[in-house]
VODO-929382 format. One record per residue (C-alpha): residue in one letter; residue number from 1; x, y, z; chain. Coordinates in Angstrom, 2 decimals. Layout:
# residues N
{site 'a', NUM, {X, Y, Z}, 'A'}
...
//
This chain:
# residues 349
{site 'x', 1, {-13.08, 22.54, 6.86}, 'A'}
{site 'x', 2, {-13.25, 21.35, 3.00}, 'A'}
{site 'x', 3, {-11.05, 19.11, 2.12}, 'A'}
{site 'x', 4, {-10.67, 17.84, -1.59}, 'A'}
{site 'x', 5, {-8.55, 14.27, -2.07}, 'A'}
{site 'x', 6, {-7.20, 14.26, -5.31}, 'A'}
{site 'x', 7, {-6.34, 10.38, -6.86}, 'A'}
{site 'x', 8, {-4.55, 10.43, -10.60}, 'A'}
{site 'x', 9, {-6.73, 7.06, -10.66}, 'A'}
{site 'x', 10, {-8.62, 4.04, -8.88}, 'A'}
{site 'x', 11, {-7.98, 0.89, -8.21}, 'A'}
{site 'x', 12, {-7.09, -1.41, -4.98}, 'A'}
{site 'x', 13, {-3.94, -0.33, -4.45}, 'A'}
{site 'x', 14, {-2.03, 0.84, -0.69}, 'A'}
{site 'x', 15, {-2.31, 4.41, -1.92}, 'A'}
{site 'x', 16, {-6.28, 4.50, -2.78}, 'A'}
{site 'x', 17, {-6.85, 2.63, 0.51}, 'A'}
{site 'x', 18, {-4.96, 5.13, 2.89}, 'A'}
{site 'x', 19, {-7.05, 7.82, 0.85}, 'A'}
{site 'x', 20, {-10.60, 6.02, 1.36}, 'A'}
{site 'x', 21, {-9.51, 5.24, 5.07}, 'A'}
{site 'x', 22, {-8.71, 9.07, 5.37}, 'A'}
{site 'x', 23, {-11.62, 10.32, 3.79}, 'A'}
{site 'x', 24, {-13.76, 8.59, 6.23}, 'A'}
{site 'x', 25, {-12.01, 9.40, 9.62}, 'A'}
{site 'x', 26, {-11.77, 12.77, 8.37}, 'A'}
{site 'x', 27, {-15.79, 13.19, 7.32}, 'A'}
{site 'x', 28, {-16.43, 11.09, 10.90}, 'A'}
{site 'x', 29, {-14.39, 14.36, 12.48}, 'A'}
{site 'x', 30, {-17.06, 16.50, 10.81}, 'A'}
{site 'x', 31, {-15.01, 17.63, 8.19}, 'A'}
{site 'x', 32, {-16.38, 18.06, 4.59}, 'A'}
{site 'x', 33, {-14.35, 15.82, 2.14}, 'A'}
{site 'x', 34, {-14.31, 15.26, -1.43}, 'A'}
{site 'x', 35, {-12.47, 12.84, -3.08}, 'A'}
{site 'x', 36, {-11.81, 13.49, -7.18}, 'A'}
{site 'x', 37, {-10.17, 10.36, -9.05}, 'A'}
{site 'x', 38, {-9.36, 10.43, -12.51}, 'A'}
{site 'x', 39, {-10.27, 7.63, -15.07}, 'A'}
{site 'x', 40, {-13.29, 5.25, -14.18}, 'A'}
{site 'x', 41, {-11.65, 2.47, -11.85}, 'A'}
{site 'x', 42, {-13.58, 1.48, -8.87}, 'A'}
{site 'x', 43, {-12.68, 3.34, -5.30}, 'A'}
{site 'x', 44, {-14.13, 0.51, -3.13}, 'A'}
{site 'x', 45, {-14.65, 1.23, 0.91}, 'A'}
{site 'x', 46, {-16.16, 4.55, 1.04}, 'A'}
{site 'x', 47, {-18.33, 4.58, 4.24}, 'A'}
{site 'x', 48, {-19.65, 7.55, 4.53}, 'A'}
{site 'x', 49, {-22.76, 9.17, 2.35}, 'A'}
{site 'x', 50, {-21.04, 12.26, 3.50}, 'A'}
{site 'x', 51, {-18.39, 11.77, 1.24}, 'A'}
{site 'x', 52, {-18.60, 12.87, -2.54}, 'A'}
{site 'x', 53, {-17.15, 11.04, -5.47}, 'A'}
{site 'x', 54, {-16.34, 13.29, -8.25}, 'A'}
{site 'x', 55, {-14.56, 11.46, -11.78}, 'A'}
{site 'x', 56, {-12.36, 13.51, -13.93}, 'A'}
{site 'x', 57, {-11.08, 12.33, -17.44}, 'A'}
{site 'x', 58, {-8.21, 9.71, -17.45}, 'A'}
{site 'x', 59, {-4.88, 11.36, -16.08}, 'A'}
{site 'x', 60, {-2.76, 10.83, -18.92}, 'A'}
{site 'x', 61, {1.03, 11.01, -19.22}, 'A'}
{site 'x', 62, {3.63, 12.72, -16.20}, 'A'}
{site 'x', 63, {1.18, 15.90, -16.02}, 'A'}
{site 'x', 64, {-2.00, 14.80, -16.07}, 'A'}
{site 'x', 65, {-3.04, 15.72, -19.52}, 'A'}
{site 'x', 66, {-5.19, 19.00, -20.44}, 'A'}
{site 'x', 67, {-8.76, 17.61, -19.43}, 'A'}
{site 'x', 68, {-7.68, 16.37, -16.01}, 'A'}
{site 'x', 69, {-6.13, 19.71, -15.08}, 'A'}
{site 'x', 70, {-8.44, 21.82, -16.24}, 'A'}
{site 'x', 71, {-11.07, 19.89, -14.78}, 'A'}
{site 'x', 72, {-9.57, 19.67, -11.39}, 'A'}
{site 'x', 73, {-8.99, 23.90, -12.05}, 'A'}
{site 'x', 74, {-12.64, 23.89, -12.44}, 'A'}
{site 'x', 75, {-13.77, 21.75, -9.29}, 'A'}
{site 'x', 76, {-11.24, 23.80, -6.92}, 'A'}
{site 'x', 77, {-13.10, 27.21, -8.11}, 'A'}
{site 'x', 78, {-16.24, 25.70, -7.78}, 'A'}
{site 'x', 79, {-15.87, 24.21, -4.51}, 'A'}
{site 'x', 80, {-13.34, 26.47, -2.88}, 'A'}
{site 'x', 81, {-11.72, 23.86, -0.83}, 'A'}
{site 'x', 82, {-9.48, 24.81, 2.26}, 'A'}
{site 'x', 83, {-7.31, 22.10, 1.41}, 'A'}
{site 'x', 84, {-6.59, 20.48, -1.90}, 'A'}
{site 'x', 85, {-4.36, 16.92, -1.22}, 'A'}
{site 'x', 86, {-2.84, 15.28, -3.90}, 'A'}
{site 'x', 87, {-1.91, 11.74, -3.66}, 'A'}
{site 'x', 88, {1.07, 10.68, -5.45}, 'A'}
{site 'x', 89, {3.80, 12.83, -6.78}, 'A'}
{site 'x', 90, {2.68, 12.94, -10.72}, 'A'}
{site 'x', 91, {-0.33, 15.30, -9.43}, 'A'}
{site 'x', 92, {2.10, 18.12, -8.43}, 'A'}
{site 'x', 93, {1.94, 20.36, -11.73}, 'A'}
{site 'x', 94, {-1.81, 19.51, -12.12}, 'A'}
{site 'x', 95, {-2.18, 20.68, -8.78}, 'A'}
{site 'x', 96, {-0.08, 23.67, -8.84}, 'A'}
{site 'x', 97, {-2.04, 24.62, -11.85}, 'A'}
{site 'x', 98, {-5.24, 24.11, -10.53}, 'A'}
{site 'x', 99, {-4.78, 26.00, -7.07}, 'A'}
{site 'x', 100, {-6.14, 28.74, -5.32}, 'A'}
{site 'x', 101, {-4.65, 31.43, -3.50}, 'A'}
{site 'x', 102, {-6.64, 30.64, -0.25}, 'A'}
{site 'x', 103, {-5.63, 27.03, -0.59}, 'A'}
{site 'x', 104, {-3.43, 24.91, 0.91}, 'A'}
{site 'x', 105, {-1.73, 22.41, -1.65}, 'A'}
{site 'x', 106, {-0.29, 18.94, -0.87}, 'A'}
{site 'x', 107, {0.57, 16.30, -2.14}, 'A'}
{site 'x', 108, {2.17, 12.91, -0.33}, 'A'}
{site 'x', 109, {4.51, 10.65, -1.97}, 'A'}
{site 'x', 110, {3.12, 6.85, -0.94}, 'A'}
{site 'x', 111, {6.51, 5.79, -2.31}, 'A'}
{site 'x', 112, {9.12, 6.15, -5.00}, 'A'}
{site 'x', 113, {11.06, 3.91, -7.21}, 'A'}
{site 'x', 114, {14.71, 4.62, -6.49}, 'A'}
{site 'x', 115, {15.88, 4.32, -10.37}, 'A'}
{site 'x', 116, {13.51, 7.23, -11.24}, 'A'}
{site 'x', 117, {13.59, 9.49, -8.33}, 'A'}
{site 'x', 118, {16.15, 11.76, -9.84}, 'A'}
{site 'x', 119, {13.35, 12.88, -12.73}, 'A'}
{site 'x', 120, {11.13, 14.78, -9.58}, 'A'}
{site 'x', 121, {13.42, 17.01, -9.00}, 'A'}
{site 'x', 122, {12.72, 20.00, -11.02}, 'A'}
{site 'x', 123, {9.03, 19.54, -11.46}, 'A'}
{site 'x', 124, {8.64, 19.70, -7.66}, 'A'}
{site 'x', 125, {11.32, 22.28, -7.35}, 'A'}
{site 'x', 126, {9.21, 24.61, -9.82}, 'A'}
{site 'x', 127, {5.54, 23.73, -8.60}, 'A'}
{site 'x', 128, {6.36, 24.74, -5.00}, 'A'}
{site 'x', 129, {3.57, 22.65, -3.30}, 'A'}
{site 'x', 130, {4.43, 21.26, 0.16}, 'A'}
{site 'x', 131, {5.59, 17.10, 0.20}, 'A'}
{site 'x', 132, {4.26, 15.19, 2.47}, 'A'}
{site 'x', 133, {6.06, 11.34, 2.64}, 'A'}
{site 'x', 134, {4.42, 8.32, 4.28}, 'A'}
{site 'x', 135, {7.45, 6.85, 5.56}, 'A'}
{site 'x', 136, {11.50, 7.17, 6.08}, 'A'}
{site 'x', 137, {12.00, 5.70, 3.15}, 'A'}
{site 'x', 138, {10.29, 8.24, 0.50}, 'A'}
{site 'x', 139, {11.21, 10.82, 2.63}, 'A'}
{site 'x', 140, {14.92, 9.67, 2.26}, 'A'}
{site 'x', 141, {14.87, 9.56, -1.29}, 'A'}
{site 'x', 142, {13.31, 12.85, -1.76}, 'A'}
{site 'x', 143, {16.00, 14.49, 0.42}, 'A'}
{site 'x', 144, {18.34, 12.80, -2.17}, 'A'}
{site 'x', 145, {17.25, 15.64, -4.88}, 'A'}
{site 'x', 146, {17.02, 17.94, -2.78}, 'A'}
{site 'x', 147, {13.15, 17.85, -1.89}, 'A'}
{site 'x', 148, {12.08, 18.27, 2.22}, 'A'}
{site 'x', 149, {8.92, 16.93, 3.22}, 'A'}
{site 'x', 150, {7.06, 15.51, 6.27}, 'A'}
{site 'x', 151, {6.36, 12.34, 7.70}, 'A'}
{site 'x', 152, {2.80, 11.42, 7.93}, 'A'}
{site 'x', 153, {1.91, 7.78, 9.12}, 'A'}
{site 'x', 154, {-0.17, 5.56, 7.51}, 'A'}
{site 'x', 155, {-3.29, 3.95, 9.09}, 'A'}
{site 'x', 156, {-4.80, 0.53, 8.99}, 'A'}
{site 'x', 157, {-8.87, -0.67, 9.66}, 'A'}
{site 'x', 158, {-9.72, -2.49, 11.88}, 'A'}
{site 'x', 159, {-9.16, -6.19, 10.88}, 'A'}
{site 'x', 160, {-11.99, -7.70, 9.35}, 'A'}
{site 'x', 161, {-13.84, -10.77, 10.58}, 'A'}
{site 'x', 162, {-11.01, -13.40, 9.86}, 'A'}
{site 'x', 163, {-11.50, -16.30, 7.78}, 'A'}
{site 'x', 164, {-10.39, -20.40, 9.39}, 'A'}
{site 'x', 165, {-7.71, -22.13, 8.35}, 'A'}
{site 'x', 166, {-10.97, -24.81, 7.15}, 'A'}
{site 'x', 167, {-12.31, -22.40, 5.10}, 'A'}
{site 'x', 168, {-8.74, -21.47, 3.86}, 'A'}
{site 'x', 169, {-8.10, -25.23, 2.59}, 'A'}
{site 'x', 170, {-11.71, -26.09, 1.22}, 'A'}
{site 'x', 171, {-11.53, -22.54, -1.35}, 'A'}
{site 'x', 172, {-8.52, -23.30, -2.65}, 'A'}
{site 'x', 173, {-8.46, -27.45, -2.11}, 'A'}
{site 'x', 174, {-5.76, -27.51, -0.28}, 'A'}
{site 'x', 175, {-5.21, -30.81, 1.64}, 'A'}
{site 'x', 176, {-4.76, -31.40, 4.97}, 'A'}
{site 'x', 177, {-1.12, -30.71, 6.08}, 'A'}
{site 'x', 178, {0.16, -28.67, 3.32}, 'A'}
{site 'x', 179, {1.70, -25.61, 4.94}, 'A'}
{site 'x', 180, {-0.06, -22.18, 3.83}, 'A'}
{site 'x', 181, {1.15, -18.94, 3.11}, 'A'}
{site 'x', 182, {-0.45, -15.64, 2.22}, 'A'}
{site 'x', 183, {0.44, -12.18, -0.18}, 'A'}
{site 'x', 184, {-1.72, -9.90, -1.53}, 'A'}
{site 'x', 185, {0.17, -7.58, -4.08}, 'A'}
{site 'x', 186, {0.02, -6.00, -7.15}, 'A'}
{site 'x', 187, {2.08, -8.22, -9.65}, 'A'}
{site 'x', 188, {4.60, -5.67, -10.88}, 'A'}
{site 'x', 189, {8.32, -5.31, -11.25}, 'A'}
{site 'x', 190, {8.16, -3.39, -7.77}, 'A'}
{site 'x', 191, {6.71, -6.19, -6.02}, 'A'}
{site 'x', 192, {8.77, -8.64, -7.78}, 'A'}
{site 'x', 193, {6.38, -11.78, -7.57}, 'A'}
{site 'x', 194, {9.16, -13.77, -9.32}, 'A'}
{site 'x', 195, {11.58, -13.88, -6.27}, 'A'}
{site 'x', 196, {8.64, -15.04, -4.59}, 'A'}
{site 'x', 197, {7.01, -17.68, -6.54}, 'A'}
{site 'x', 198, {11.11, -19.06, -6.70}, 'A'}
{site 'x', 199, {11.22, -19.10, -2.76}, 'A'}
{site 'x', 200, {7.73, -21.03, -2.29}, 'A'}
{site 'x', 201, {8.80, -23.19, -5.29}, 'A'}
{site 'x', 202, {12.02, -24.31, -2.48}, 'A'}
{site 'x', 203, {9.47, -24.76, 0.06}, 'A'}
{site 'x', 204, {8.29, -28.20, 0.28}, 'A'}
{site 'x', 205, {4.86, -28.84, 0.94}, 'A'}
{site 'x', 206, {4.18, -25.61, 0.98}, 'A'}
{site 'x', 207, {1.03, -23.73, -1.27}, 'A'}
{site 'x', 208, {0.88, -19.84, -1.35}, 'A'}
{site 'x', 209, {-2.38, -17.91, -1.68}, 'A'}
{site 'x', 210, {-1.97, -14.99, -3.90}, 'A'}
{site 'x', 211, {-4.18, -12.35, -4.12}, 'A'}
{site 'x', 212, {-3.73, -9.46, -6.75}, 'A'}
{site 'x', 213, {-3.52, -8.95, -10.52}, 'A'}
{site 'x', 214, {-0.87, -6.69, -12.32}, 'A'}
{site 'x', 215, {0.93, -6.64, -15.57}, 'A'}
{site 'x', 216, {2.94, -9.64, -14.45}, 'A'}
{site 'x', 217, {0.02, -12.20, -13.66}, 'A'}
{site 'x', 218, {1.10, -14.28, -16.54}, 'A'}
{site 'x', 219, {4.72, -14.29, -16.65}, 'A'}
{site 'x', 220, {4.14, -15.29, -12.94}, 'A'}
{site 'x', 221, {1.51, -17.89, -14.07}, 'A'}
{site 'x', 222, {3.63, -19.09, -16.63}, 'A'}
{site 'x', 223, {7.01, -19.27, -14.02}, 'A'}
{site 'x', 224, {5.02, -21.21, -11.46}, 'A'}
{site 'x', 225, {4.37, -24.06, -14.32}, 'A'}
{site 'x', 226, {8.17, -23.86, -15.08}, 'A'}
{site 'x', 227, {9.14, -24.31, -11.66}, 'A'}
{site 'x', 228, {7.03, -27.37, -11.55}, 'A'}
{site 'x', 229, {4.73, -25.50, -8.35}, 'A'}
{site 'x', 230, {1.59, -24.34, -10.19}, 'A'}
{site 'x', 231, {-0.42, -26.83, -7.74}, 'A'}
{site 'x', 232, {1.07, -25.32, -4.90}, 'A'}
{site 'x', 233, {0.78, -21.68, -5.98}, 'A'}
{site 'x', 234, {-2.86, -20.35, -5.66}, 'A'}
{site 'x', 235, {-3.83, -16.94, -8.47}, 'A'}
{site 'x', 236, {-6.77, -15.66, -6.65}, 'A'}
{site 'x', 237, {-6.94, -11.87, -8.73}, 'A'}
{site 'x', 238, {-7.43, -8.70, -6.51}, 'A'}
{site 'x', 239, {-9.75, -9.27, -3.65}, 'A'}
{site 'x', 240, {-10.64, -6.42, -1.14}, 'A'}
{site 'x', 241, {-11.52, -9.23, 1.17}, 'A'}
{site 'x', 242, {-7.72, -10.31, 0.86}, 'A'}
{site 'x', 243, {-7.21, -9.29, 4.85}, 'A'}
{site 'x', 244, {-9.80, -11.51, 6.41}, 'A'}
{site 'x', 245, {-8.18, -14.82, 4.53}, 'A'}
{site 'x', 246, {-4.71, -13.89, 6.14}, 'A'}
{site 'x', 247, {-5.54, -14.86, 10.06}, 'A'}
{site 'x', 248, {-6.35, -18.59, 8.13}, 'A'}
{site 'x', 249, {-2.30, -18.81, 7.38}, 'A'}
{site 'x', 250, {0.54, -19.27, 8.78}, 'A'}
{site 'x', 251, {2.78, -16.87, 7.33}, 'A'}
{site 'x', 252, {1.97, -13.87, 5.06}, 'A'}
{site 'x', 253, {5.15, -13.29, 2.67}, 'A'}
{site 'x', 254, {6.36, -10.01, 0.66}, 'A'}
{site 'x', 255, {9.26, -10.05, -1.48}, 'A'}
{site 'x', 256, {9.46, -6.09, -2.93}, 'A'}
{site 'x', 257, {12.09, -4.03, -4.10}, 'A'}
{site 'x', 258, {11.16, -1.21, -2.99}, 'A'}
{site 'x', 259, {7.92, 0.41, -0.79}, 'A'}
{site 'x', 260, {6.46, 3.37, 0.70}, 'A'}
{site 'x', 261, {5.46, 2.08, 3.85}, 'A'}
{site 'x', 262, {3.83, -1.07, 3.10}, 'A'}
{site 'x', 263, {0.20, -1.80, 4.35}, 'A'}
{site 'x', 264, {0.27, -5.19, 3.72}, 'A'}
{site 'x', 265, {2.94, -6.03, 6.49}, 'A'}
{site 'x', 266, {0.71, -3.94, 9.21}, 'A'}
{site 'x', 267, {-1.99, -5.71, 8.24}, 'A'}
{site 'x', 268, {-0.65, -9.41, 8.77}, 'A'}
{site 'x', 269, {0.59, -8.15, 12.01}, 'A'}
{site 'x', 270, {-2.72, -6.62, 13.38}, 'A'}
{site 'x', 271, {-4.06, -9.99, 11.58}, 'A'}
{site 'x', 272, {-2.09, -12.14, 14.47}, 'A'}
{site 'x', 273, {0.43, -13.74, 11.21}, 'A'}
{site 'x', 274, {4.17, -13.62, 11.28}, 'A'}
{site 'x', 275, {5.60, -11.52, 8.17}, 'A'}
{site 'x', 276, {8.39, -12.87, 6.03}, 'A'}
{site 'x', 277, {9.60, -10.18, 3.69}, 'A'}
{site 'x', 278, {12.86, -8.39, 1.53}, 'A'}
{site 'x', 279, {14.83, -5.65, 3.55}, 'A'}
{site 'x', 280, {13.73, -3.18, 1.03}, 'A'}
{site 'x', 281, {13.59, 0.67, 1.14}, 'A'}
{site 'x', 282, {9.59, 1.07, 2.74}, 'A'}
{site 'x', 283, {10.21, -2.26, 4.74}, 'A'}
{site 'x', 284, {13.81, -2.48, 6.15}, 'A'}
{site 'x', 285, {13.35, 1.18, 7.85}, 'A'}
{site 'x', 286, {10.53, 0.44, 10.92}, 'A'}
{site 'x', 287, {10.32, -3.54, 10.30}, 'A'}
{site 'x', 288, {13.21, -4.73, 12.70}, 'A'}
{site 'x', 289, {14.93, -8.40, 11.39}, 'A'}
{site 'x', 290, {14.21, -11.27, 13.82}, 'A'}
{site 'x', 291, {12.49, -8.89, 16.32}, 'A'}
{site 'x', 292, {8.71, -7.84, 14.14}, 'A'}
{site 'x', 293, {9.38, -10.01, 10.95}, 'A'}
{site 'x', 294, {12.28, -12.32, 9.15}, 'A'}
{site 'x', 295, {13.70, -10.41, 6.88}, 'A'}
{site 'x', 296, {16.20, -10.98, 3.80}, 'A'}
{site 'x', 297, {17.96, -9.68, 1.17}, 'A'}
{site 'x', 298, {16.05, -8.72, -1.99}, 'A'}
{site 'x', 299, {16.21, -10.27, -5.40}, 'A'}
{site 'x', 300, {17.63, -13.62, -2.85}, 'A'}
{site 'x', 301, {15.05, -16.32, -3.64}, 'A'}
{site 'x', 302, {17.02, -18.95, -1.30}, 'A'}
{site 'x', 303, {17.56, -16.42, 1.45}, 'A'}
{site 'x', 304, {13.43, -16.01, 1.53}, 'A'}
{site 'x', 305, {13.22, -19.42, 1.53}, 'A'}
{site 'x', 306, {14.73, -19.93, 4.04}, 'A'}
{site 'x', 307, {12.71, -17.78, 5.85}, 'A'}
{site 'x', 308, {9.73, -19.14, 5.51}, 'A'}
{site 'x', 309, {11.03, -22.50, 6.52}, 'A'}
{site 'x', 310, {12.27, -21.11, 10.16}, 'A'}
{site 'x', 311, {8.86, -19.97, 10.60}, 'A'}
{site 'x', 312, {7.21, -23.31, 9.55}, 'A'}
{site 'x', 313, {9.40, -24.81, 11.68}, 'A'}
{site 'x', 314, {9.87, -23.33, 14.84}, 'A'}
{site 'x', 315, {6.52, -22.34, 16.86}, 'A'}
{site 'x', 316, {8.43, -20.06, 18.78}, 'A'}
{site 'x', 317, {9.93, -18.20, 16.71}, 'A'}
{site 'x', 318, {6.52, -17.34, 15.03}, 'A'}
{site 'x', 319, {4.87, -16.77, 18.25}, 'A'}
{site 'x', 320, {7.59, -14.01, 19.11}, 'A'}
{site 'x', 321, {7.11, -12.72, 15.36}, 'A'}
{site 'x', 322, {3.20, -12.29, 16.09}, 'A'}
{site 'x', 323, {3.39, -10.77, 19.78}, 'A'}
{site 'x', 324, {6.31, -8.32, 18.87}, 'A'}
{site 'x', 325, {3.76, -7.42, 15.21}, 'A'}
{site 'x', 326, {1.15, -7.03, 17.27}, 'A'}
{site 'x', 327, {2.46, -4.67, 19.26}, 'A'}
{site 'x', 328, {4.04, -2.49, 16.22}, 'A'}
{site 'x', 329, {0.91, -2.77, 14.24}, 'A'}
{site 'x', 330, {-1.17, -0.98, 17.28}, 'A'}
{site 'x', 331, {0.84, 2.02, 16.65}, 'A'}
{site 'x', 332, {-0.73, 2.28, 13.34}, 'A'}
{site 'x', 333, {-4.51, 2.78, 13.77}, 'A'}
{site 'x', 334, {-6.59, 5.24, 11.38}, 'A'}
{site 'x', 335, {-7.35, 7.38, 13.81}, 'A'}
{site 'x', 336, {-3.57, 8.65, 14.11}, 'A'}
{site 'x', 337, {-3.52, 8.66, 11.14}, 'A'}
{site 'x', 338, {-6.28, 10.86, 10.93}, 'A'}
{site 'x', 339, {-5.39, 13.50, 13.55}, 'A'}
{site 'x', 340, {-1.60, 13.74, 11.86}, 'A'}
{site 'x', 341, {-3.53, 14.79, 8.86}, 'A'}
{site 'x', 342, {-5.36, 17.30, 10.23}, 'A'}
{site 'x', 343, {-2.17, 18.72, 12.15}, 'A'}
{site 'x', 344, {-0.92, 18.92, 9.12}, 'A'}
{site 'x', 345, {-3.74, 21.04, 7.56}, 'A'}
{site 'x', 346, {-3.29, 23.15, 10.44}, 'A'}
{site 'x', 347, {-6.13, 22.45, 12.35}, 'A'}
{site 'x', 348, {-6.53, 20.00, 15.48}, 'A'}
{site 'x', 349, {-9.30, 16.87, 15.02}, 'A'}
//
């Protein structure tokens, strides 16, 4: 089978990871697989030679802009893929107008910000192309207006060789019983880094590692000198080695409004780290409060606090945090992933 991934753009992101991830288990299934990004950002992780990059111009506004549609038109009737998958719900007209007859067309939402949800409705509504949701919450929101789709799961790798707590402390000078947390985000108003540079800030003696870069790196910076914890908080930029420092902490800390199905929190789990985290749409629906992670109420700085001061702490608690993780992250291998894909496609892996 052909399959053609199709990413509006590049970049580290949750959504551009589950699509490398899948375009390798799929190409390791013997499928032929083609992933098209538009714009020039980097698509790190692609393992197999099997797999072929193709660029497109920048996608540009809600549609996609002429040259990114046409030229996705163009590599559909030149390739004549069985399956063209969109990823993200801005591609739907682009791919509508780029389709074939022969083709199957999908696209997934990775997640959807609740205060703009309502504007989907008609353009999916009129480009008829099959939703596919990576999580209750999406899905949820797209029955909202109207919209039916179908659960696919998301995968995570295998965790990479982990980094010590030694090596932890002697990158980022970190002395010798400070406490240590871990997040790896994109520093955006969805993620809302604010909430949790305020909660560390409560925490004393404890410094945060903070991998990622975003629109909000210096407001963030600038808060975390207000707040009188710039010491404590550590800016680290976006790192695709992010998931090997996380086994060297002792708690790995979220604080979003709203998610798809967040890979981060899998990944401290698999990584053997208790999660602290907002009951957010994309977090609140498979992460269960006191059971797989500590949970609190978004936007509540104290409340996250809090948090990460029972897991500090109390040693059992975060031992019952990481063997109940553990056991949900294992549900969420690639390979899963992979074969719901397929299913989905209509053909078994």
């Amino acid at each position: 089978m052909k399959i053609m991934l199709v990413l509006a753009n590049g970049g580290g992101g949750g959504m551009q990871r589950q699509v490398v991830l899948l375009a390798n288990g799929l190409s390791a299934c013997g499928h032929g697989v083609v992933v098209v990004v538009g714009g020039g950002e980097a698509v790190d992780g692609l393992a197999s030679p099997e797999v072929q990059l193709i660029r497109l111009p920048e996608f540009r506004g809600r549609s996609g802009g002429l040259q990114f549609t046409v030229g996705l038109r163009q590599l559909v009737r030149r390739l004549r893929p069985d399956v063209v998958h969109g990823h993200g719900l801005r591609l739907a007209i682009s791919l509508r107008l780029a389709r074939r007859r022969a083709t199957r067309v999908l696209v997934t939402s990775h997640g959807i910000d609740p205060v703009v949800v309502a504007k989907l409705r008609w353009p999916l509504r009129l480009t008829r192309v099959r939703v596919l949701a990576c999580g209750e919450a999406p899905q949820r929101l797209l029955a909202s207006i109207g919209i039916s789709s179908t659960i696919v799961p998301v995968g995570i790798e295998a965790p990479p060789t982990a980094k010590t707590p030694e090596q932890l402390r002697a990158r980022f000078q970190i002395r010798d019983g400070a406490r240590i947390a871990v997040s790896a985000i994109r520093l955006s108003a969805q993620k809302d880094p604010e909430t949790m540079i305020r909660a560390v800030a409560k925490v004393n003696n404890l410094h945060l590692v903070l991998f990622g870069d975003g629109p909000l790196l210096e407001p963030t910076r600038m808060l975390a000198t207000s707040l009188g914890a710039a010491e404590r908080i550590h800016f680290v930029g976006y790192d695709r080695e992010a998931r090997s420092w996380m086994p060297a902490s002792e708690v790995v800390v979220l604080s979003s409004i709203w998610e798809g199905h967040v890979l981060v929190a899998l990944e401290a789990m698999a990584a053997g780290v208790p999660l602290v985290a907002t009951a957010c749409p994309g977090i609140a629906e498979w992460v269960e409060n006191e059971h797989t992670a500590l949970l609190s109420p978004m936007r509540d700085a104290e409340a996250l606090a809090e948090n990460l001061r029972r897991v500090l702490r109390s040693r059992d608690l975060a031992q019952r945090l990481i063997a109940q993780g553990a056991e949900l992250a294992m549900r969420h291998g690639a390979q899963k992933m992979v074969e719901a894909h397929l299913g989905v496609y209509g053909v078994s892996a």
